[in-house]
ZABA-277479 format. One record per residue (C-alpha): residue number from 0; x, y, z. Coordinates in pm, 1 decimal, always signed. Layout:
> resi,X,Y,Z
> NUM,X,Y,Z
...
***
This chain:
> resi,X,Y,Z
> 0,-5233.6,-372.7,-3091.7
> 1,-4957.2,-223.3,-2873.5
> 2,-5075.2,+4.5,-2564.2
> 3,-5040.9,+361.0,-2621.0
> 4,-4999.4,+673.9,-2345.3
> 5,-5156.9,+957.9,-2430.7
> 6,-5019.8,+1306.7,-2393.9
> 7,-5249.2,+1399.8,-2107.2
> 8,-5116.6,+1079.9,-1922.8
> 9,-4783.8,+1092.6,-1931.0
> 10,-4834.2,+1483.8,-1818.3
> 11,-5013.3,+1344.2,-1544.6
> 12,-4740.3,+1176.4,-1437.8
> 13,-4473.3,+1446.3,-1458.0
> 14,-4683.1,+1611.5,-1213.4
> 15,-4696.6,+1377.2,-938.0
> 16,-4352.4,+1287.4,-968.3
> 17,-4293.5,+1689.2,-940.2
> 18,-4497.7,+1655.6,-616.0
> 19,-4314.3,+1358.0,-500.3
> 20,-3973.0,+1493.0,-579.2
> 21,-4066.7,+1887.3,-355.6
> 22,-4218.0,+1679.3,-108.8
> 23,-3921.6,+1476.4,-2.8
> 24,-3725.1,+1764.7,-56.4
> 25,-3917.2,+1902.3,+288.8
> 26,-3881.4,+1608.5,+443.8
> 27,-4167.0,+1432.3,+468.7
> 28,-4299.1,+1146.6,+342.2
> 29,-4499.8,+1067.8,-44.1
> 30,-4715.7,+797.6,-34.9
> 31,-4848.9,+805.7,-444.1
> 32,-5219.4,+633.9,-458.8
> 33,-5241.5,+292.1,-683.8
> 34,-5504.5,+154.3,-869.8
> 35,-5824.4,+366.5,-1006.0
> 36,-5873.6,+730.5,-1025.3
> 37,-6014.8,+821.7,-675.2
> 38,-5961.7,+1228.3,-690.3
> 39,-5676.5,+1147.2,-463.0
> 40,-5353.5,+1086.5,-649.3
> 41,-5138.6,+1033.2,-315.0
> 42,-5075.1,+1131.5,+43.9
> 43,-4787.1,+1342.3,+235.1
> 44,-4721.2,+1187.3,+526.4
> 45,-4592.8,+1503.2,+797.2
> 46,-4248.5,+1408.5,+932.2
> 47,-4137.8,+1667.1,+1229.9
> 48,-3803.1,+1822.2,+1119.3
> 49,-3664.1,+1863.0,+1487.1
> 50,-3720.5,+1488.8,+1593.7
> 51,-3729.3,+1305.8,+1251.4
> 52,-4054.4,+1165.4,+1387.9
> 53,-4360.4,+1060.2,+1178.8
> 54,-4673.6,+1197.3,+1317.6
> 55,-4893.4,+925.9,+1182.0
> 56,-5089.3,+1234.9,+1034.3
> 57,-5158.2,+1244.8,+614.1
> 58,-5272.4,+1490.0,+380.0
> 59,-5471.7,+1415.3,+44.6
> 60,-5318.6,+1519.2,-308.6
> 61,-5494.2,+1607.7,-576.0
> 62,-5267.8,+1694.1,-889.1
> 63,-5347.1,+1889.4,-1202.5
> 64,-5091.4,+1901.2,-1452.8
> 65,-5103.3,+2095.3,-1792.3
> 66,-4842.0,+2232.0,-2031.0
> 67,-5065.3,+2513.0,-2177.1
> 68,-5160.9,+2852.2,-1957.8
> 69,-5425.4,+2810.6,-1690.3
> 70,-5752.2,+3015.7,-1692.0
> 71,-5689.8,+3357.0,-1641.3
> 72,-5320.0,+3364.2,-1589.0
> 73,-5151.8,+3658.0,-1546.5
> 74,-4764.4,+3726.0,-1415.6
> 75,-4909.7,+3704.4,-1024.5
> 76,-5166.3,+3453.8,-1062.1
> 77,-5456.7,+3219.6,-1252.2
> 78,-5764.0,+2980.0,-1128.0
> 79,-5900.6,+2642.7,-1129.7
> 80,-6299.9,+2570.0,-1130.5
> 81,-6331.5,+2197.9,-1000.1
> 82,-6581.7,+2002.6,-1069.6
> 83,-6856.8,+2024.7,-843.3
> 84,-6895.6,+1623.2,-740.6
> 85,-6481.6,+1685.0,-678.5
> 86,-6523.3,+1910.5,-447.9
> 87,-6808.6,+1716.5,-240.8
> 88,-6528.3,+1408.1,-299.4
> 89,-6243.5,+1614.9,-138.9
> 90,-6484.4,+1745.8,+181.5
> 91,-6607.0,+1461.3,+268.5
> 92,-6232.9,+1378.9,+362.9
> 93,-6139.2,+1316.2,+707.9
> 94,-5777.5,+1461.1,+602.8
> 95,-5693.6,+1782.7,+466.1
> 96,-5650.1,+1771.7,+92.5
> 97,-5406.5,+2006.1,-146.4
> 98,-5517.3,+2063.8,-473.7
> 99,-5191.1,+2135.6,-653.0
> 100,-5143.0,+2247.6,-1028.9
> 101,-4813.3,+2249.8,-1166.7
> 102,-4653.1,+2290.2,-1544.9
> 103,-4401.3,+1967.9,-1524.8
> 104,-4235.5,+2121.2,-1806.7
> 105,-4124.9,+2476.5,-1651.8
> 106,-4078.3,+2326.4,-1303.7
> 107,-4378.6,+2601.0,-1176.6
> 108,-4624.6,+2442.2,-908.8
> 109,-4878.5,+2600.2,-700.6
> 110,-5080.0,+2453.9,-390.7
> 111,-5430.9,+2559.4,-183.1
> 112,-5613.0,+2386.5,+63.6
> 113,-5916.2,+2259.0,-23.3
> 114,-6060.8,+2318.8,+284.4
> 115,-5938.2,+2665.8,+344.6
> 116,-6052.8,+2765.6,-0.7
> 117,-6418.9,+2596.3,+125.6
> 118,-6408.9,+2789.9,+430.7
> 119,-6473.4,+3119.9,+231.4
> 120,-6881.5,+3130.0,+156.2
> 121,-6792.4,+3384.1,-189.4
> 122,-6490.2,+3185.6,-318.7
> 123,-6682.5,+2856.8,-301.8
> 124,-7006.2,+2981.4,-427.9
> 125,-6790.6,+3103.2,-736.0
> 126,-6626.7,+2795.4,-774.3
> 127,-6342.7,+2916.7,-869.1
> 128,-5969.5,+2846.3,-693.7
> 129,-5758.0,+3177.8,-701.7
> 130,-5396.7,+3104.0,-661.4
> 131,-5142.6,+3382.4,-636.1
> 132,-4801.5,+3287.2,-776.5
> 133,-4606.0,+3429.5,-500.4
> 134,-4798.1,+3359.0,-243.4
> 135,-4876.2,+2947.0,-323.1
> 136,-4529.9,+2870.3,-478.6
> 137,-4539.2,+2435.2,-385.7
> 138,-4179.7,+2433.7,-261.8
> 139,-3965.0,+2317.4,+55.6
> 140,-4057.7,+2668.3,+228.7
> 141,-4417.1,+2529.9,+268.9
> 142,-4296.1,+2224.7,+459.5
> 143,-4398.7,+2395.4,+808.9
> 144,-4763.9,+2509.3,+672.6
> 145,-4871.1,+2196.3,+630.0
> 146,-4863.2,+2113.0,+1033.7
> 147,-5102.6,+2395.8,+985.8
> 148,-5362.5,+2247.5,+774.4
> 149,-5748.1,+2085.5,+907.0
> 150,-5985.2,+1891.5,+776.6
> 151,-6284.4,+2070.7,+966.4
> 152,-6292.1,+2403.5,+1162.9
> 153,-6234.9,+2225.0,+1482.4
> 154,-5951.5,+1980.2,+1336.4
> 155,-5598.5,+2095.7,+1380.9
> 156,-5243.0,+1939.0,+1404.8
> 157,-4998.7,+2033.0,+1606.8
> 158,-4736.6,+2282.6,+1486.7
> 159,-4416.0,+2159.7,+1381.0
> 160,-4116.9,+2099.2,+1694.0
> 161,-3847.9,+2342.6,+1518.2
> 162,-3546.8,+2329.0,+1723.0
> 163,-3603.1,+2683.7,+1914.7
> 164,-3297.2,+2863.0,+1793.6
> 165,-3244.0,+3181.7,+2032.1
> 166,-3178.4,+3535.9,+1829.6
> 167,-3057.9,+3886.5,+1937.6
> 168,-3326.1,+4093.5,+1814.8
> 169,-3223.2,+4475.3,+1748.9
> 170,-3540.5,+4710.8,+1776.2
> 171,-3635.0,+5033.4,+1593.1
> 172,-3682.2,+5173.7,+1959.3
> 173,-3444.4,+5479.7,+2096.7
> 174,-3543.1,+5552.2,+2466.3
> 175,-3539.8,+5870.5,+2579.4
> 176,-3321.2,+6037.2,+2885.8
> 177,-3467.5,+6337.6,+3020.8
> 178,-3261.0,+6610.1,+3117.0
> 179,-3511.6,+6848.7,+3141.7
> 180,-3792.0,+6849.5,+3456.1
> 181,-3968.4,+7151.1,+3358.6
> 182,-4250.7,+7221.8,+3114.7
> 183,-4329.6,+7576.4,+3018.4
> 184,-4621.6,+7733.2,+2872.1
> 185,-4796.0,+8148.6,+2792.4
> 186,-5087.9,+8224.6,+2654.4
> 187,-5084.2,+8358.2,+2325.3
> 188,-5363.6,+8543.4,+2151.3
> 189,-5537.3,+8312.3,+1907.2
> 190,-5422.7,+8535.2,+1601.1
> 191,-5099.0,+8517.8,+1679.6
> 192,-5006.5,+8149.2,+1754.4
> 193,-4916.5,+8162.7,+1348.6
> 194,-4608.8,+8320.1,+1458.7
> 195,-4473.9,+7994.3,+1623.0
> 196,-4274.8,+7934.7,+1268.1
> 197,-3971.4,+7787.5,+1464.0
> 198,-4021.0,+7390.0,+1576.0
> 199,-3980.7,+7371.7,+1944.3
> 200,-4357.3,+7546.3,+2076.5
> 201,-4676.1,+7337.1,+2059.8
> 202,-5005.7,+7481.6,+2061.9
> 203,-5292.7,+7429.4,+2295.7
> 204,-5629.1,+7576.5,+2459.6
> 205,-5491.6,+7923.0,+2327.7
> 206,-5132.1,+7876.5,+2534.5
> 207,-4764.3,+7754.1,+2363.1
> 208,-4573.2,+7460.4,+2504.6
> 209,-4213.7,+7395.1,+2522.6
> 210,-3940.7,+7159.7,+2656.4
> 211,-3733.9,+7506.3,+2635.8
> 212,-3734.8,+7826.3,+2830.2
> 213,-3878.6,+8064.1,+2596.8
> 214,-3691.4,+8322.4,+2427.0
> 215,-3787.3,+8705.5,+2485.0
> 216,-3832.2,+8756.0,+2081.6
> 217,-4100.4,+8498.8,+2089.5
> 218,-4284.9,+8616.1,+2371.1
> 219,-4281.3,+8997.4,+2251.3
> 220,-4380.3,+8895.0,+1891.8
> 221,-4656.7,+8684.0,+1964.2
> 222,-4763.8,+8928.4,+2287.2
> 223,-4717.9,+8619.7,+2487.4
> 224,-4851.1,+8664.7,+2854.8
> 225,-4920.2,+8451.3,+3203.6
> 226,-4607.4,+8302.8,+3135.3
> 227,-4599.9,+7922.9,+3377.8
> 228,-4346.9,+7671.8,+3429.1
> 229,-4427.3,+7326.1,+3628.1
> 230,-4321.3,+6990.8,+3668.8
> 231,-4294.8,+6766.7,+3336.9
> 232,-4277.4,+6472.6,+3516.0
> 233,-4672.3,+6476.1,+3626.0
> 234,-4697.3,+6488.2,+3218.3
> 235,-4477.8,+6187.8,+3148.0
> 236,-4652.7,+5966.5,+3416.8
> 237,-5010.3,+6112.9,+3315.1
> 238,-5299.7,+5866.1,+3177.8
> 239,-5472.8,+6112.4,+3040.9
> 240,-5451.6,+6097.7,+2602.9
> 241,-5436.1,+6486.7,+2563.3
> 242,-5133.9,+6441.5,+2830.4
> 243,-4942.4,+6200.4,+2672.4
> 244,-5010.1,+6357.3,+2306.2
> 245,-4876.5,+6695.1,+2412.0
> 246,-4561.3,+6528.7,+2502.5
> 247,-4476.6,+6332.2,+2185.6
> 248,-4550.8,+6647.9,+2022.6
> 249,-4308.0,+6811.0,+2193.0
> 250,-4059.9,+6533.4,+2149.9
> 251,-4067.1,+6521.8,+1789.9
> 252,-4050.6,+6916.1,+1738.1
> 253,-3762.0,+6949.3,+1980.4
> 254,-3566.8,+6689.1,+1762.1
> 255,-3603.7,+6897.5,+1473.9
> 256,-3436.3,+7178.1,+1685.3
> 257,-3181.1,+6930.0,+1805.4
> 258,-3081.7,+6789.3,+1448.5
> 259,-3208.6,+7110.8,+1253.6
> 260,-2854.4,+7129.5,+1039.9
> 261,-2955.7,+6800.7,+864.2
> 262,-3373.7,+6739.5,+862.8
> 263,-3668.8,+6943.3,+878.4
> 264,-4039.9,+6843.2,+985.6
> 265,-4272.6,+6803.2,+668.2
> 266,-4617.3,+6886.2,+828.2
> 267,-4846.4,+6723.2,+537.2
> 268,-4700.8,+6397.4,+515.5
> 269,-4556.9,+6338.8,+893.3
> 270,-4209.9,+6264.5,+867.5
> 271,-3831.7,+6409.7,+944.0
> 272,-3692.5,+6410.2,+636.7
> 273,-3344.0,+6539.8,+501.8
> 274,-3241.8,+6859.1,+365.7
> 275,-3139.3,+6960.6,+28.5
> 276,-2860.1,+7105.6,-103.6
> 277,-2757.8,+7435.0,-233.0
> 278,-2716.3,+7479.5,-497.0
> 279,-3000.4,+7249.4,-663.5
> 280,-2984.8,+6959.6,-796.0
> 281,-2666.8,+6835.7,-588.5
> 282,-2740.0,+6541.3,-372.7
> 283,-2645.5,+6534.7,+3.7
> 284,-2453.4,+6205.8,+144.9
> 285,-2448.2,+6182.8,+493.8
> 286,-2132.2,+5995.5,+647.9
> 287,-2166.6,+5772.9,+1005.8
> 288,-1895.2,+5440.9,+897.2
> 289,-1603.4,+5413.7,+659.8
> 290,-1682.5,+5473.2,+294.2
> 291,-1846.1,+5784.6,+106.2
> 292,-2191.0,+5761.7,+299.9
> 293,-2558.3,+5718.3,+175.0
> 294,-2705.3,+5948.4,-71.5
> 295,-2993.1,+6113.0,+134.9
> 296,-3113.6,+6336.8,-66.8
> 297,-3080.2,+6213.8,-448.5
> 298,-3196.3,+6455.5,-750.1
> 299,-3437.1,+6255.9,-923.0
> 300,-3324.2,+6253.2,-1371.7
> 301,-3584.8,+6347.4,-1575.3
> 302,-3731.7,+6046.8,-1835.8
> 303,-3830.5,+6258.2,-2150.4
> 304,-3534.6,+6549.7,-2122.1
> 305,-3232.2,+6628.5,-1976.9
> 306,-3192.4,+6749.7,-1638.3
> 307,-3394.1,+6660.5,-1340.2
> 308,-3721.0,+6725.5,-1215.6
> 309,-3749.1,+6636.8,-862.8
> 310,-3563.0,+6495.8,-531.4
> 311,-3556.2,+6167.5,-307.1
> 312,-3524.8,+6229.9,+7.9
> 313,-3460.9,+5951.8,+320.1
> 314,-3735.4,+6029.9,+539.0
> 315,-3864.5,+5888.5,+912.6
> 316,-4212.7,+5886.1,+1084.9
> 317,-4093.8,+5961.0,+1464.8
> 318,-4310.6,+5793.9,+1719.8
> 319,-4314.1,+5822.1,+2055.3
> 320,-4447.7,+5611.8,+2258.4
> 321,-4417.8,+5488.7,+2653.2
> 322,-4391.1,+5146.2,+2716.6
> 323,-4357.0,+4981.2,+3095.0
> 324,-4321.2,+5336.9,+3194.9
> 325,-4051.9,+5427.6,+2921.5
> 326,-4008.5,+5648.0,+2678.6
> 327,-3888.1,+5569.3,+2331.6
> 328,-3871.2,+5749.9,+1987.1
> 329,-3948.9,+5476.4,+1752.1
> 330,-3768.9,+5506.0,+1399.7
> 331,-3942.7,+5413.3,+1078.8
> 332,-3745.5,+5443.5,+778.1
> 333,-3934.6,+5545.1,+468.5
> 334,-3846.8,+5808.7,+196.6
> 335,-4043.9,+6164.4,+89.9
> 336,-4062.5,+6293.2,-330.5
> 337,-4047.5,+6659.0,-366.6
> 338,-4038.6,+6893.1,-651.4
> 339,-3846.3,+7145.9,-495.6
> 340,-3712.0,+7034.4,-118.4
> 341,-4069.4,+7066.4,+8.0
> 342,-4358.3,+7061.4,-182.8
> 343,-4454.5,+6694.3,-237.9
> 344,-4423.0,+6588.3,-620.9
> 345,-4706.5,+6451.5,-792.6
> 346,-4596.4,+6131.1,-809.8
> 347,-4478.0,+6079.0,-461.3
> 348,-4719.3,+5770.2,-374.1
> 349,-4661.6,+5582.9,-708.3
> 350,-4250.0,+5625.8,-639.2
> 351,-4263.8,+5550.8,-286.4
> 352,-4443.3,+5253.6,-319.2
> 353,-4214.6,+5149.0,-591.3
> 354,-3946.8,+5175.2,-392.6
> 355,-4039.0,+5042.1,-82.0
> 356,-4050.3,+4682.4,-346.0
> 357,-3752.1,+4672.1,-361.9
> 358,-3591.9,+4787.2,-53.3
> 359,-3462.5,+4491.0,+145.3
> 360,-3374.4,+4358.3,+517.3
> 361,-3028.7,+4530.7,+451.5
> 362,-3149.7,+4853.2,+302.6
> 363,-3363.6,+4947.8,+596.3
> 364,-3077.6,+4812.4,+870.2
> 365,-2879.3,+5097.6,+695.3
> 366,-3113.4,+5337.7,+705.4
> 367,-3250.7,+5262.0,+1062.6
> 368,-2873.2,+5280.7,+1165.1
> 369,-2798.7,+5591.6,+997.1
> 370,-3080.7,+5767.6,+1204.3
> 371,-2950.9,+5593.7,+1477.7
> 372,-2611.5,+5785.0,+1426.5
> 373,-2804.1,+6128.5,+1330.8
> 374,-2974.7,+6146.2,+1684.7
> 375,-2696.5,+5997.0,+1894.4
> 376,-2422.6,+6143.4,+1763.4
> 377,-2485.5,+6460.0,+1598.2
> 378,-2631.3,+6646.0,+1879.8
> 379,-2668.1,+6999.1,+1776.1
> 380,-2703.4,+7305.5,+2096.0
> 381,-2969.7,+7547.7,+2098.5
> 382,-2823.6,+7912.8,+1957.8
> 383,-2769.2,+8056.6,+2321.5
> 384,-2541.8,+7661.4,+2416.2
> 385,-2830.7,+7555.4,+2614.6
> 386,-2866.4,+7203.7,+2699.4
> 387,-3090.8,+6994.7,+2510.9
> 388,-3450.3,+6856.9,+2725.2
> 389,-3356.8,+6513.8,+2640.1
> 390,-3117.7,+6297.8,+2425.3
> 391,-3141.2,+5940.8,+2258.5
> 392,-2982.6,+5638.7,+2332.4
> 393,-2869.7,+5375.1,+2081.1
> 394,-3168.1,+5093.7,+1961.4
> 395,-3266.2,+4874.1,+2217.0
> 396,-3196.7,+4480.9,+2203.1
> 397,-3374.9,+4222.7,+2307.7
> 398,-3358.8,+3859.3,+2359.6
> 399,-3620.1,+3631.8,+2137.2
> 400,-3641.6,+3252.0,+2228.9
> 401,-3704.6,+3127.1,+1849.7
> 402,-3482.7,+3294.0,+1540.5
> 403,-3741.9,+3456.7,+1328.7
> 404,-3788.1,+3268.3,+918.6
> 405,-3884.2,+3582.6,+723.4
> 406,-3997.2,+3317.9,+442.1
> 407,-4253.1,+3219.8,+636.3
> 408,-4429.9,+3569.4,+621.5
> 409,-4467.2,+3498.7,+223.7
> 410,-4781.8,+3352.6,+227.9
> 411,-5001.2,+3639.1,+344.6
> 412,-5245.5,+3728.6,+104.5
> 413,-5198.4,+4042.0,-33.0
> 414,-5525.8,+4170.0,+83.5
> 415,-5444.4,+4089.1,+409.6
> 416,-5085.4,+4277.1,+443.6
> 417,-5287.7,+4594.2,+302.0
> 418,-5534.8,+4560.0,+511.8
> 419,-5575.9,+4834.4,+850.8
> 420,-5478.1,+4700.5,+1115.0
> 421,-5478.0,+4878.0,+1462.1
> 422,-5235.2,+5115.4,+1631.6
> 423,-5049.6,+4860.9,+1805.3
> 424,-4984.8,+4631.6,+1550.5
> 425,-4842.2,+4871.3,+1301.8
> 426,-4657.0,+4996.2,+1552.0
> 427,-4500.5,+4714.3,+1677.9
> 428,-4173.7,+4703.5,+1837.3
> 429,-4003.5,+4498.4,+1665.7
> 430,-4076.7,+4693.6,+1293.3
> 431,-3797.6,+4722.1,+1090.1
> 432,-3583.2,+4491.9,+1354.7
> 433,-3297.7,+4314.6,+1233.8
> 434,-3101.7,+3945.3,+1350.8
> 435,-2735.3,+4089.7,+1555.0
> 436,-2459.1,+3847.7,+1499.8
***
């Protein structure tokens, strides 16, 4: 009787040599496991890119092919439940070990650690593997995450030795020159600090605060009185919060005065955004290279009649901050939904999220660049020609000593990159920073 290969076995086979075929594609070494079924069906052997050296250090396989949908698939993702005396098999390793399912047939292949997966009490006790599409694609982008892999808690291998590739790294950072030395302040009855409808004042412990001198209508309208001036540079250099908070107040209002032909301050949702037009529903480009401009504000068509029902506009949060002693206005590019130029539309959150998918690297170096131009180079006077308190100067650039691999960012869970983090990571100074050539 002739020897026959079942389906499941020649599957089976497709797999690994799927495996075999990404794997050398990376650059490292496939070592395919002979003889009986041990759970492991081979063994990538980690070869450093930068040297071409083999670090003598190996990583269990375990492949699970299939041509039919996996349990629970969905576009973004599926699971595997292992069988429990697999799972003892593949811990009691003294190497890390991939368990990696793949359809031979539509090339699609997805990889977890076996140990990571372990290391989380729930996930294990469900016994269940999650795998997110996007997130575990097997391909030659993984090659450096696998220097990252243990076989215990304690067990680690040393990254790989990429050839350090210097960069130019542009910032989202505009430091601020001060022109002005002088802070001024009044007290103002309580019921009248409404009356501060223009952007420039702050309020405080029942006094206004400006960068500016203030101007006699304000002071008779809101009965302004003990009217003080002193030195803004005790403010600048001050450790004290309230300090410091005052004066990025100030900072971001007196921009609005600065730029007020173009943006306006949206109070609710925190950001300079751009005007519209007049008269509706005609979209405003705004010009800083060669070519008809970007569309910042952009009338949004309505999807069940004619016409249009709302507007886009290109939007900023403004931070300021002081780092090593200097101040900055940090830029991040994002966009604001209105129904009618200011009140937010209902579906503002849904369409900015939306749209922030599919904004790339380039997208937000044009927009970052286009604020750039707005602050530096369409400085607007105060009505009387006064000088401004302070002006911008172009994004900073800084030197990095490896090239940052935005692939390599892929693989954060998506409840990680969701998740709060603190003030100083969100805000970090190299958001929205792009590679200068």
């Amino acid at each position: 009787m002739a020897k026959k290969a079942t389906a499941e076995i020649v599957i089976g086979e497709q797999g690994v040599a799927l495996i075999a075929s990404l794997v050398a594609a990376m650059g490292h070494l496939w070592h395919p496991t002979s003889g009986a079924d041990s759970g492991i069906d081979g063994q990538i052997e980690l070869r450093d890119p930068a040297t071409s050296e083999v670090r003598n250090v190996r990583i269990g396989v375990q492949s699970k092919a299939t041509e039919k949908r996996w349990i629970g698939e969905t576009d973004t993702g599926f699971y595997f439940r292992p069988r429990p005396r697999d799972v003892q098999f593949w811990l009691s390793s003294t190497q890390p070990v991939l368990l990696i399912c793949s359809r031979p047939r539509t090339k699609e292949i997805y990889w977890r650690s076996v140990q990571e997966w372990a290391r989380d009490a729930s996930a294990r006790s469900a016994g269940r593997v999650d795998f997110e599409k996007r997130r575990d694609r097997f391909d030659v982008d993984a090659r450096d995450a696998l220097f990252d892999l243990s076989a215990s808690a304690e067990d680690r291998v040393a990254p790989p030795g990429a050839p350090a590739v210097p960069e130019r790294l542009l910032t989202n950072l505009m430091p601020i020159s001060w022109a002005a030395d002088q802070l001024f302040s009044a007290a103002v009855p309580r019921l009248n600090l409404r009356l501060l409808v223009e952007p420039a004042p702050a309020a405080r412990d029942g006094r206004i605060w400006s960068l500016r001198e203030f101007r006699a209508e304000l002071v008779d309208e809101a009965r302004a009185t003990d009217l003080k001036q002193g030195s803004l540079e005790g403010w600048r250099e001050s450790d004290q919060p309230s300090d410091l908070n005052m004066v990025r107040e100030l900072v971001r209002r007196d921009l609005m005065v600065q730029h007020r032909a173009w943006i306006e301050w949206h109070d609710w949702k925190r950001v300079a955004y751009f005007k519209r037009a007049q008269p509706d529903w005609e979209p405003v480009y705004y010009v800083w290279t060669t070519g008809s401009g970007r569309a910042v504000v952009a009338p949004q068509e309505a999807k069940t009649r004619d016409g249009y029902t709302s507007y886009r506009h290109d939007a900023a949060e403004l931070d300021v901050r002081r780092l090593d002693g200097v101040w900055y206005v940090q830029i991040r590019p994002t966009y604001l939904f209105t129904w009618d130029g200011q009140q937010v539309s209902g579906h503002h959150d849904s369409a900015l999220k939306a749209i922030k998918k599919l904004d790339r690297h380039s997208t937000v170096s044009q927009m970052l660049r286009m604020w750039q131009h707005l602050f530096v180079e369409r400085l607007t006077l105060g009505a009387d020609g006064e000088e401004a308190p302070f002006s911008l100067g172009s994004l900073v650039d800084c030197d990095a000593p490896r090239s940052i691999v935005d692939k390599t960012w892929l693989r954060i869970a998506a409840s990680d990159a969701d998740a709060d983090a603190d003030e100083d990571a969100q805000q970090s100074i190299f958001d929205f920073g792009e590679t200068l050539t």
